[in-house]
N, C-alpha and C positions, 0 to 999 in steps of 0.2 A: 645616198644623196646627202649634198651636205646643211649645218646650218651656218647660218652667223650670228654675232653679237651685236644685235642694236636695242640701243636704251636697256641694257644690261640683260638682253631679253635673247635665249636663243630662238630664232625664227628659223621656221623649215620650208625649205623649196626643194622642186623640182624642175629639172629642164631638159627638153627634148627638141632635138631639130633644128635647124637653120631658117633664118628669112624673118622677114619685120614679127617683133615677139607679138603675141599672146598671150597674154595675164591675164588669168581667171582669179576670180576671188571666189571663195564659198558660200555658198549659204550656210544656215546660223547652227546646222547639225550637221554639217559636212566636212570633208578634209582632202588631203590631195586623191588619198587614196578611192575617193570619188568618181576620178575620174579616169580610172583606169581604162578604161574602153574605148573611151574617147581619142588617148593617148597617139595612135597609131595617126589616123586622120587631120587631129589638131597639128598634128607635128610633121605631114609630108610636104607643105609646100610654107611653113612659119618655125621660128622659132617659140616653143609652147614651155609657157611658166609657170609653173603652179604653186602654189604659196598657202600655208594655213597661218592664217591670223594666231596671233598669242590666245591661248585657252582653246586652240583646235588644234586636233591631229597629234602628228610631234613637234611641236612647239611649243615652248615654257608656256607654263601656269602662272597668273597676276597672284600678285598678294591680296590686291584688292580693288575695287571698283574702281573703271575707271570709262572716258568717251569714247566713240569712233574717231576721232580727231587724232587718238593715240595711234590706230590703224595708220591713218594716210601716213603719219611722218614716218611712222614704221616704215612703211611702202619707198615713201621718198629714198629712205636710206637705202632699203634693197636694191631700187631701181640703181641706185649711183655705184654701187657695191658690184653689180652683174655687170654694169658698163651699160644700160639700158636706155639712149639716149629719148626714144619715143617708143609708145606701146598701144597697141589696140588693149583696151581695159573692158575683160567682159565681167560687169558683178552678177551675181546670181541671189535673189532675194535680200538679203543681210549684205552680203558681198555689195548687190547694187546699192545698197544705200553706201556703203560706204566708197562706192566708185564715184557717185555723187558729189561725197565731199570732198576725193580728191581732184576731179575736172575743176568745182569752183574755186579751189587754190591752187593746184598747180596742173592745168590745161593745156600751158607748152609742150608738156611732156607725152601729149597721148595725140597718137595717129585717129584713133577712131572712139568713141564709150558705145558700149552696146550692153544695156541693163534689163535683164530676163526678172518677170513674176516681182517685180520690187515695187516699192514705195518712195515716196518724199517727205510722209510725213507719218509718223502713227500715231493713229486716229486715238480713241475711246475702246472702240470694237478690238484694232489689232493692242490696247497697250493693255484690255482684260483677256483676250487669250494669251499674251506673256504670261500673265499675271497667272493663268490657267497653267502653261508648261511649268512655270518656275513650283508651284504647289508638286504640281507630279515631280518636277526634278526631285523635291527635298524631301522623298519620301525611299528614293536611292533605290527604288523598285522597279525593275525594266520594263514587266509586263503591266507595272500601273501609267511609265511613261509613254508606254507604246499607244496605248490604247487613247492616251490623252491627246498626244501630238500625232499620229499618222492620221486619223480621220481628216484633217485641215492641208494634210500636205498633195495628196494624191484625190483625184476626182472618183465620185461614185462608181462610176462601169470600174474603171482600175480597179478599183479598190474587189468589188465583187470577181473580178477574169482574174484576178491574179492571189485570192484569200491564201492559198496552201503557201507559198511564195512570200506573203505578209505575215503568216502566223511562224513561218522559220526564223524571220528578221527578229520578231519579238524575242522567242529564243534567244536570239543570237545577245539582243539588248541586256536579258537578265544575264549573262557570262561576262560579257566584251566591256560592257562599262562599269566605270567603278567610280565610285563617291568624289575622286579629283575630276570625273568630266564634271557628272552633274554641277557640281561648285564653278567649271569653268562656263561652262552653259547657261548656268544663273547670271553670272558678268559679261557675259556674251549679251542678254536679252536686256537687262537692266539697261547697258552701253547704246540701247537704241533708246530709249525709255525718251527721250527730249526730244529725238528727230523732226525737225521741223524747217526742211529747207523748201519748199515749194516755192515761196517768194523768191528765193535769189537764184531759183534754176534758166530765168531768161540770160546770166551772165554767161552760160555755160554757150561756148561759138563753136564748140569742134564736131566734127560728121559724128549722128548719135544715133542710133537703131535701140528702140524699146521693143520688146518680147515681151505678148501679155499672153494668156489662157482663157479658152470660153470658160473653165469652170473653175476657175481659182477665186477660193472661198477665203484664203488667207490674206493675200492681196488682189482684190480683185480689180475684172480689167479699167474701172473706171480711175483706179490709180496710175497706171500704166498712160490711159487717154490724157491725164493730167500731166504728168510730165513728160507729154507730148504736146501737147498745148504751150507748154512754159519752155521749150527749147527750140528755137527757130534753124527749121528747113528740117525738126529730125523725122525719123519714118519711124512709123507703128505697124508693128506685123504681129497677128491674132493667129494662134494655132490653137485649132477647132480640137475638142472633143478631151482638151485636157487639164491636168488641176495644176495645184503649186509646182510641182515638181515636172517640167516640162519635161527638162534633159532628160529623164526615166521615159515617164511615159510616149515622148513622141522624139526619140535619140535622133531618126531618118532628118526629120524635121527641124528639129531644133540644128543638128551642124548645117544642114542646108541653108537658114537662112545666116546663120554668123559667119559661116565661111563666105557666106555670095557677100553678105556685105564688105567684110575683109579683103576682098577682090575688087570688090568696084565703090568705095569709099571717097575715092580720089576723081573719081571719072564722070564728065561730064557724057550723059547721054540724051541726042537730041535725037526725036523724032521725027520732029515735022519744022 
């Protein structure tokens, strides 16, 4: 799959399928290769784009710190670059904040936002557990980062039904990553470090479905209710029994509601 050259930067996508796109952005330890599974269903009746942010995946490394602001124009260029003239934009945690800031500047462009387990603003609580992974990141130890960041990602039963499964990953962490993620991962987390759009998400007018979890301890769902609150006519849909990491724990569930939205976004349904 290929990349391209914006802001000097190569950016990596993926693309599967025909029919109105679908653009997933990542959450803040994620990459396309995330969503491998997904791939077959996102892609039978949309065109499915998958894209890792600069410091994710294969996608170039910054030299140095820098905002989410950098993302969206990023974004803008790829959109213009694939020919992409409107897009369902699904963010996923880090992903959604950054889907955020692209609705409230360039909102022509999206059919639908649909922002899973995210925020609008980080708080105290989420800007000291950055503050938490960034320590474990610079420590370039896999089984010290595993231990630091999965507890926050995944809800208690997961985490217990699925140990043998959790402790292979860990594994996998001290092999598979190497001293340029962690560095990218540090300017991935720092990059939220200001986030503070709450106020100006009543600007946001386009069909918007928020995704929250009964147990998400990272962002939890009273952030989800809030920018549900602050975007007029959008829905909130709650899937019971799970943490940060919906798409894992509850897969059935989570493409069920993004696809149904996906489907009937545009359609007026009257009952009575």
């Amino acid at each position: 799959m290929p990349k391209v050259l914006i802001q000097g930067k190569n950016m990596y996508y993926e693309t599967y399928g025909e029919g109105e796109p679908i653009v997933i952005l990542n959450g803040i330890m994620m990459s396309t290769g995330s969503w491998t599974s997904f791939i077959d269903i996102f892609s039978r009746k949309n065109k499915l784009v998958l894209v890792d942010f600069i410091d994710q995946g294969q996608s170039d490394r910054a030299e140095g710190e820098y905002s989410q602001d950098m993302h969206v124009e990023m974004l803008k260029e790829l959109f213009s670059i694939l020919g992409l003239d409107k897009v369902h934009l699904v963010g996923i945690s880090y992903g959604g904040e950054v889907a955020q800031r692209f609705a409230l500047k360039y909102q022509a462009q999206l059919l639908s936002l649909i922002l899973s387990n995210t925020t609008s603003y980080t708080n105290h609580i989420l800007k000291d557990i950055g503050d938490g992974w960034i320590y474990a990141a610079k420590t370039y130890d896999g089984s010290t980062f595993f231990k630091v960041t999965m507890p926050y990602v995944y809800s208690p039963e997961f985490y217990e039904s699925n140990i043998t499964w959790l402790k292979e990953r860990e594994k996998a962490f001290s092999v598979s990553l190497k001293p340029e993620w962690y560095e990218g991962f540090i300017r991935l987390v720092r990059s939220a470090e200001d986030l503070n759009i709450t106020d100006a998400l009543h600007n946001i007018k386009v069909p918007t479905l928020i995704i929250g979890a009964e147990y998400d301890i990272t962002t939890p769902l009273r952030c989800q209710e809030e920018i549900q609150k602050r975007i007029s006519d959008s829905k909130l849909m709650v899937i019971k029994g799970s943490g940060h990491a919906t798409m894992y724990e509850k897969p059935y569930e989570f493409i069920t509601v993004v696809l149904g939205f996906v489907e009937c976004y545009d359609k007026e349904i009257k009952i009575l």
